[in-house]
VEXZAZA-274675 format. One line per 2 residues: number of its first residue (from 1); their letters; for each residue z, y negated, x of N, C-alpha, C, O, CB. Coordinates in nm, 3 decimals, padded with zeros to 5 digits. Glycine has a CB too. Layout:
# VEXZAZA-274675
NUM	A	Z:Y:X:Z:Y:X:Z:Y:X:Z:Y:X:Z:Y:X  ...
***
This chain:
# VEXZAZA-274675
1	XX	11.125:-12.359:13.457:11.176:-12.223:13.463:11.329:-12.230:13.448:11.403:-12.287:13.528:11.134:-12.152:13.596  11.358:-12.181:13.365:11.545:-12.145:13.335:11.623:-12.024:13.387:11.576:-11.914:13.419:11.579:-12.121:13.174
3	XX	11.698:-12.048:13.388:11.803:-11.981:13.527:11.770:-11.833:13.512:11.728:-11.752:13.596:12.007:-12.005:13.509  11.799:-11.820:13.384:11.747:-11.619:13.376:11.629:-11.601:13.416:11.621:-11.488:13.465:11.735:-11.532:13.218
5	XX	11.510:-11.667:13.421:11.436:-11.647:13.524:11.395:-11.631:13.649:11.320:-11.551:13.704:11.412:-11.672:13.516  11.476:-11.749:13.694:11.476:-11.796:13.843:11.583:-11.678:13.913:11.553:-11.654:14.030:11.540:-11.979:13.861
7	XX	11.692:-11.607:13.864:11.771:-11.532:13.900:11.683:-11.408:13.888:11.699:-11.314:13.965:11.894:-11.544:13.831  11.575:-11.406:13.775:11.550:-11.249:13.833:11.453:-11.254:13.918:11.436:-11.154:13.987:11.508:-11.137:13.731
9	XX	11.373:-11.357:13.935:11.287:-11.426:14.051:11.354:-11.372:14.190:11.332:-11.274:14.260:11.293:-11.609:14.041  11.452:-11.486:14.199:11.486:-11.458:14.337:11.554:-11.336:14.378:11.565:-11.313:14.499:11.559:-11.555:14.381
11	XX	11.622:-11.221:14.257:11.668:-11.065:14.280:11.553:-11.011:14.268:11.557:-10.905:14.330:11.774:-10.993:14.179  11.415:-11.031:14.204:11.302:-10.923:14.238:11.267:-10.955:14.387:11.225:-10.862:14.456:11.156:-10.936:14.134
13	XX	11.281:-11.072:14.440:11.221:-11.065:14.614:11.301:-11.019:14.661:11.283:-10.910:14.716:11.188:-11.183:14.707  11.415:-11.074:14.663:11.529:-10.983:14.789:11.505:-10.857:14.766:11.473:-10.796:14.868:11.712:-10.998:14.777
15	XX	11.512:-10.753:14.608:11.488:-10.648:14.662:11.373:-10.594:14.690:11.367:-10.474:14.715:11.537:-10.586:14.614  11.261:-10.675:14.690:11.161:-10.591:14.765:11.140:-10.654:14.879:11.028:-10.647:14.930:11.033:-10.567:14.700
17	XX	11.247:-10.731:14.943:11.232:-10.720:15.052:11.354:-10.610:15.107:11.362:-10.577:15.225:11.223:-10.855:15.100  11.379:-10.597:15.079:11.524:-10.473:15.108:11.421:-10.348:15.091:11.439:-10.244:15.153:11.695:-10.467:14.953
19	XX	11.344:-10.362:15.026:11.234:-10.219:14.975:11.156:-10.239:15.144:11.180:-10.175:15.246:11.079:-10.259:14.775  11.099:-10.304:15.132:10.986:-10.299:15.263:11.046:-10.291:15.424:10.996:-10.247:15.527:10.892:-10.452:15.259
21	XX	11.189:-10.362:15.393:11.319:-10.336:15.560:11.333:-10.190:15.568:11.350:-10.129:15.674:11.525:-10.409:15.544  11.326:-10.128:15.429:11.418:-09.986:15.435:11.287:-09.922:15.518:11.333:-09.916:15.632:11.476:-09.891:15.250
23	XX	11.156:-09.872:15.525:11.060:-09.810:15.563:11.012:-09.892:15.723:10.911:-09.881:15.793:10.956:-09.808:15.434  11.100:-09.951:15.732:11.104:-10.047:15.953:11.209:-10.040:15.934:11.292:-10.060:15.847:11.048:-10.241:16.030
25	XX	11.192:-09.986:16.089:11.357:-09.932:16.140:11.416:-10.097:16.231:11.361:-10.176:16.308:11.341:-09.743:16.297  11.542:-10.088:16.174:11.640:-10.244:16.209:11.784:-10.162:16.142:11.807:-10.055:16.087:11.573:-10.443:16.089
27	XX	11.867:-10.296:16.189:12.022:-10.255:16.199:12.047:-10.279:16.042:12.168:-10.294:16.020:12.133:-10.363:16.317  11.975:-10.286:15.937:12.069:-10.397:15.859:12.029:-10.240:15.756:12.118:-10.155:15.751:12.007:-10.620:15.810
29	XX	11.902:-10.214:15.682:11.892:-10.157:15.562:11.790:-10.032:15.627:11.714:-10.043:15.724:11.833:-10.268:15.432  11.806:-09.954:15.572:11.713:-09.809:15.618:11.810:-09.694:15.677:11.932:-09.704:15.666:11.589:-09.846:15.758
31	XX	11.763:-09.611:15.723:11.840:-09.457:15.720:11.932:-09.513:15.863:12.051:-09.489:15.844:11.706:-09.273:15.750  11.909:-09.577:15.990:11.994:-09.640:16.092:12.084:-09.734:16.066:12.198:-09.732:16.111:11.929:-09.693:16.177
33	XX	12.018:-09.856:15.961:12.097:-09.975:15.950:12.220:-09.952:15.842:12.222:-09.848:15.777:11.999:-10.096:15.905  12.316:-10.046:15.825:12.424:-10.018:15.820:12.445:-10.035:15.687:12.562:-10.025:15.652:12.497:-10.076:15.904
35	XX	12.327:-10.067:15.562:12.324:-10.083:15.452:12.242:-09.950:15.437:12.141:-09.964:15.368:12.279:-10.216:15.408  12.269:-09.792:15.499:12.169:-09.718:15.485:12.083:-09.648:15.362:12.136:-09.613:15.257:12.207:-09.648:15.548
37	XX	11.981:-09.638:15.382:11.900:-09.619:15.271:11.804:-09.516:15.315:11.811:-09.474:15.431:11.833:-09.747:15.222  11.690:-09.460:15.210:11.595:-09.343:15.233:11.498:-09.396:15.135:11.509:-09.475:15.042:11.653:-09.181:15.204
39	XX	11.372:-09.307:15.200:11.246:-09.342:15.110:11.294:-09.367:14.987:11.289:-09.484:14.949:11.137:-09.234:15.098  11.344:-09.277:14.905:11.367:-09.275:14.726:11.454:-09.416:14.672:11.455:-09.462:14.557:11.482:-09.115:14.674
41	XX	11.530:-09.472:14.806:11.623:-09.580:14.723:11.528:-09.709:14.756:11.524:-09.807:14.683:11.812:-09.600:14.787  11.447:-09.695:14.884:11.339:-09.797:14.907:11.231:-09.812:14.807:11.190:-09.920:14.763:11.273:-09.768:15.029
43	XX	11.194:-09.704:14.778:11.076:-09.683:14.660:11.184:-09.763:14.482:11.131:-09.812:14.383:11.025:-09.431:14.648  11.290:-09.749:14.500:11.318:-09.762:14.382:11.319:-09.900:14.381:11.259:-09.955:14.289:11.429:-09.695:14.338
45	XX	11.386:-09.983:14.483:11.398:-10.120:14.520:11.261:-10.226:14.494:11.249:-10.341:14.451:11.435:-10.113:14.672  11.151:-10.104:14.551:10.999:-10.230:14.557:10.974:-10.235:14.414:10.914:-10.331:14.367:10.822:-10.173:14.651
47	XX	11.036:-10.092:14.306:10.935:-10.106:14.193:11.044:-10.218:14.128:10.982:-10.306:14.068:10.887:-09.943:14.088  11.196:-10.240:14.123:11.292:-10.309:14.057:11.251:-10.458:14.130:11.268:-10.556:14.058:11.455:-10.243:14.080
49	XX	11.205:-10.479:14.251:11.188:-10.573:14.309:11.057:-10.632:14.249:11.062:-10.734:14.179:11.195:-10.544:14.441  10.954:-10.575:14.273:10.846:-10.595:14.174:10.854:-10.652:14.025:10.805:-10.758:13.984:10.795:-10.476:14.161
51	XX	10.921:-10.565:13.958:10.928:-10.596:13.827:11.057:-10.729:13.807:11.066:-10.794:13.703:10.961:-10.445:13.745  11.128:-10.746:13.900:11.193:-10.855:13.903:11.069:-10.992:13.899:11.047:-11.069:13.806:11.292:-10.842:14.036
53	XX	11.025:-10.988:13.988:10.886:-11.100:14.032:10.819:-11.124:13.892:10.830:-11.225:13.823:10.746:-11.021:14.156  10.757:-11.024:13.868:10.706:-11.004:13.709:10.793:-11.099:13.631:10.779:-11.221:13.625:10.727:-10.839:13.643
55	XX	10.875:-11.033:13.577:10.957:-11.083:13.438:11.014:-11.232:13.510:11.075:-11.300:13.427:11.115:-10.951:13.375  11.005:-11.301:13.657:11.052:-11.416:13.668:10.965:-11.497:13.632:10.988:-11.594:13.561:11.097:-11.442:13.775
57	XX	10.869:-11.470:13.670:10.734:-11.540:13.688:10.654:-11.556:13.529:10.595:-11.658:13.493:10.634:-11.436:13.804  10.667:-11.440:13.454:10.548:-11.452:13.335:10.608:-11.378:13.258:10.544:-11.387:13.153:10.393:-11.403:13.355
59	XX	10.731:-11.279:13.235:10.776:-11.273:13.125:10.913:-11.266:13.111:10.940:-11.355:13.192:10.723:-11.190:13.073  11.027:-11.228:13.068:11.171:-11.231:13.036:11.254:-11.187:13.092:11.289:-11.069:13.084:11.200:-11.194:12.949
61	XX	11.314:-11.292:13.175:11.449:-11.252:13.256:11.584:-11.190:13.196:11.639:-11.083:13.221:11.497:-11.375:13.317  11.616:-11.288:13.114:11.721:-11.174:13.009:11.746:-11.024:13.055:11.836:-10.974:13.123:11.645:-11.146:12.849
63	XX	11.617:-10.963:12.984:11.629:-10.827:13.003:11.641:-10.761:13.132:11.715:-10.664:13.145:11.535:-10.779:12.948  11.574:-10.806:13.224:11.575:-10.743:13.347:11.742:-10.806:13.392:11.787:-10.744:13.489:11.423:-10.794:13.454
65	XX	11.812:-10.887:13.351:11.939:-10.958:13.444:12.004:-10.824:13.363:12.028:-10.736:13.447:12.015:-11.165:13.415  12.040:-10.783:13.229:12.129:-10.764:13.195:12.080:-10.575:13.194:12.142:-10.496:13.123:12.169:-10.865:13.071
67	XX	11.965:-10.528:13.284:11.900:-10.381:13.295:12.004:-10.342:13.421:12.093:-10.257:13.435:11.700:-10.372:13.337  11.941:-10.459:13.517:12.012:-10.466:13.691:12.154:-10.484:13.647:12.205:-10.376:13.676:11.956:-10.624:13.814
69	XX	12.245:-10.558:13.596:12.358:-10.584:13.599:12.453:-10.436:13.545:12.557:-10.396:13.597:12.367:-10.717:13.518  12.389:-10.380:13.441:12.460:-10.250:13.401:12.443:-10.194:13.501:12.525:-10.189:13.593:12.422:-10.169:13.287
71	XX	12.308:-10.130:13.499:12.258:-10.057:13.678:12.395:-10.054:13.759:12.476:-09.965:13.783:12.122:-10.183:13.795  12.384:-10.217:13.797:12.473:-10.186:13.938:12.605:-10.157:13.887:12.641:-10.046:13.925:12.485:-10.319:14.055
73	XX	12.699:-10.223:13.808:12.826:-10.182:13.740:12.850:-10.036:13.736:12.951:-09.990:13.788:12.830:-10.233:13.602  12.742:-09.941:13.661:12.736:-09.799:13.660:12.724:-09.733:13.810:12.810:-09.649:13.836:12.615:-09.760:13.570
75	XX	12.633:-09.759:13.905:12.645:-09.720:14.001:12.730:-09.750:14.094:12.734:-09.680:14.195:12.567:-09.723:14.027  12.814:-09.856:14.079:12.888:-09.930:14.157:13.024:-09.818:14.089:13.087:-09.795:14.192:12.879:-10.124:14.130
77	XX	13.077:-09.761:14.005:13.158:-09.717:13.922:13.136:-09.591:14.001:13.211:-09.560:14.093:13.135:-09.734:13.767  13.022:-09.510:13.962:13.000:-09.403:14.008:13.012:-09.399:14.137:13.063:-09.295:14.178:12.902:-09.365:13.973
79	XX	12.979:-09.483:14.221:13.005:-09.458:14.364:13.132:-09.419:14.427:13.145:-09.378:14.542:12.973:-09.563:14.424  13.236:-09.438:14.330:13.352:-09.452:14.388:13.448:-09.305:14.350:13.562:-09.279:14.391:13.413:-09.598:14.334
81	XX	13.364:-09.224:14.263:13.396:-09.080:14.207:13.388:-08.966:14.281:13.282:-08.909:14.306:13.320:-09.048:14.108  13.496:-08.931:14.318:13.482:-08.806:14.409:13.363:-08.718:14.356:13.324:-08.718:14.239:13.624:-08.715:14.408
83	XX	13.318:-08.655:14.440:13.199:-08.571:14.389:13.079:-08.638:14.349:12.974:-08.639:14.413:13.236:-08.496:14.276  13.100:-08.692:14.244:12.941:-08.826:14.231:12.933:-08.854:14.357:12.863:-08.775:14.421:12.956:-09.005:14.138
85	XX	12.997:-08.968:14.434:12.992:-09.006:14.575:12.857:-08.944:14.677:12.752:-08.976:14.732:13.137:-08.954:14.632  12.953:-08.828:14.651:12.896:-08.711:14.754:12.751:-08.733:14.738:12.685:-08.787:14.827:12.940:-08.540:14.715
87	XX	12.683:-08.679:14.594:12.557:-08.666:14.498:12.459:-08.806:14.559:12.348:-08.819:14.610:12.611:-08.682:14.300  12.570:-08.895:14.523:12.470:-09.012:14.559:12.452:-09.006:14.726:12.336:-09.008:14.766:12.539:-09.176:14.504
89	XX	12.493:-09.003:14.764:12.535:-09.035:14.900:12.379:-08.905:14.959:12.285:-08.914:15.039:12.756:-08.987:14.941  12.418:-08.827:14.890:12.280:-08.706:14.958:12.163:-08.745:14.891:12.077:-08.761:14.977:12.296:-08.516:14.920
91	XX	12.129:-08.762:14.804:12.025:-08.837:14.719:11.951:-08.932:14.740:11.829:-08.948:14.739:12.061:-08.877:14.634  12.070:-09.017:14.766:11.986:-09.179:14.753:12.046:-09.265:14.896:12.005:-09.371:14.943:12.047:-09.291:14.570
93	XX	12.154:-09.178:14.942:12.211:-09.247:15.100:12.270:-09.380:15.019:12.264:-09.491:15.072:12.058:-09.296:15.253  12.311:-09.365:14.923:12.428:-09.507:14.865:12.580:-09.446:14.903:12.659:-09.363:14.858:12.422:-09.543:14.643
95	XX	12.570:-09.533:15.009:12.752:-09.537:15.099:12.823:-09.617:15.031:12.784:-09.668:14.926:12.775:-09.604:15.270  12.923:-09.635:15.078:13.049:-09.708:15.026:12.986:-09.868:15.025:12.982:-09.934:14.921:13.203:-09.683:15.142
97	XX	12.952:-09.903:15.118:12.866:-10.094:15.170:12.792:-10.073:15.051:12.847:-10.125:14.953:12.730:-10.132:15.358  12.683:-10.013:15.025:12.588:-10.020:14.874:12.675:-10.023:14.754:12.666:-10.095:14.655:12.485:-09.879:14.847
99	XX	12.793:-09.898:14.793:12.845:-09.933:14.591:12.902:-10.036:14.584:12.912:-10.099:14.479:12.964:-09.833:14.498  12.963:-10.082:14.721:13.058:-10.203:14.684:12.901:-10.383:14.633:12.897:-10.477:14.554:13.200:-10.237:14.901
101	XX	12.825:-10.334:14.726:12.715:-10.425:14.685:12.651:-10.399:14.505:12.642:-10.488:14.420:12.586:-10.392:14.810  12.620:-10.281:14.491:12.564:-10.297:14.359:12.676:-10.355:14.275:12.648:-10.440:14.191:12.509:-10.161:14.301
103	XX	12.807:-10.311:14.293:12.931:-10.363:14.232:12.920:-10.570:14.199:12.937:-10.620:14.088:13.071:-10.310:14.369  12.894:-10.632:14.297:12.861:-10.744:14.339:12.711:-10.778:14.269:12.696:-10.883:14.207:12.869:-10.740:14.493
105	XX	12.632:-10.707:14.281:12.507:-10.781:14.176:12.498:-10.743:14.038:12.431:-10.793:13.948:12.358:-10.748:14.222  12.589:-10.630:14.036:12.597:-10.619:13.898:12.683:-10.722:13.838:12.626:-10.797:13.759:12.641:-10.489:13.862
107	XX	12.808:-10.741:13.858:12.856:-10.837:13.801:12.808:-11.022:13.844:12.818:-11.123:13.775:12.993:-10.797:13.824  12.772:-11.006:13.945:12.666:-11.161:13.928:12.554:-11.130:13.828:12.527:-11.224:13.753:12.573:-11.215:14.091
109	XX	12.461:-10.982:13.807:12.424:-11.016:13.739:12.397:-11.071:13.582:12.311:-11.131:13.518:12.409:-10.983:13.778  12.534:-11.009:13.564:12.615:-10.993:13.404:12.665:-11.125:13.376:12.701:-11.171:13.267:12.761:-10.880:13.395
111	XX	12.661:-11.189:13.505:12.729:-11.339:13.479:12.619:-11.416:13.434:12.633:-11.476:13.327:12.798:-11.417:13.616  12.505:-11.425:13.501:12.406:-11.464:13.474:12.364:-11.450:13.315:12.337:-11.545:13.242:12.335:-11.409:13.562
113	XX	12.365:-11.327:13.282:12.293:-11.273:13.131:12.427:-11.332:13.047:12.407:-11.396:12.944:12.258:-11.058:13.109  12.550:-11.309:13.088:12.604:-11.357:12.953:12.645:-11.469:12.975:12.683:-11.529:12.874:12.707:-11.285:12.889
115	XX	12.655:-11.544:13.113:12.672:-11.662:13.107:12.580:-11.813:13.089:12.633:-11.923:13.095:12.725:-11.652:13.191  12.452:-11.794:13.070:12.382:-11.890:13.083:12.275:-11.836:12.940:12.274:-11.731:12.876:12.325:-11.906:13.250
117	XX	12.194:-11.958:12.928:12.130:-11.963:12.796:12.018:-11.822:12.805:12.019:-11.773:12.918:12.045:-12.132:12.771  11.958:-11.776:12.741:11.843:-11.705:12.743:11.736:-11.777:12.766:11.654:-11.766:12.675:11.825:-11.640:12.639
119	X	11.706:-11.840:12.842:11.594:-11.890:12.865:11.478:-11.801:12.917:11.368:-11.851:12.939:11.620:-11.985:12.940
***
């Protein structure tokens, strides 16, 4: 297995495990914890988390590194826009800790897609 795989491997589990924390209540991810989240950003996490597993496992990491990596760059961008902010923030409960995080996997994930072979 080659790295664009194994990277979207191990980003489809974390986020569905970030998907399944958000719906049990704990300090870290969900509407209390301090990475807060709501059903809609949990639900979005298991299906990106899911389909991470997928494309690590049996079909093409590539695409999913360099889907997630815009993703977070764009939302990580947007988070920081007066007014967007707000939008997201009522929507999807993405605080300042999330944009600065999607900010962070987006560009690991961009490193990944343009830095390593397509395998």
């Amino acid at each position: 297995m080659g790295t664009q795989k194994t990277y979207a491997l191990v980003l489809g589990i974390v986020l569905l495990i970030v998907g399944i924390l958000g719906f049990i209540p704990n300090g870290i991810v969900g509407d209390a914890g301090y990475f807060g989240t709501n059903a809609w950003q949990d639900v979005l996490h298991l299906i990106a988390g899911a389909f991470g597993i997928y494309v690590g496992t049996k079909g093409e990491g590539p695409g999913f590194n360099a889907t997630l990596g815009w993703a977070g760059i764009i939302l990580g961008i947007l988070g920081f826009i007066p007014g967007i902010s707000d939008l997201l923030l009522r929507l999807l409960s993405i605080n300042v800790e999330i944009t600065v995080l999607h900010l962070v996997i987006g560009i690991v994930s961009l490193g990944v897609y343009y830095g390593t072979s397509r395998d």
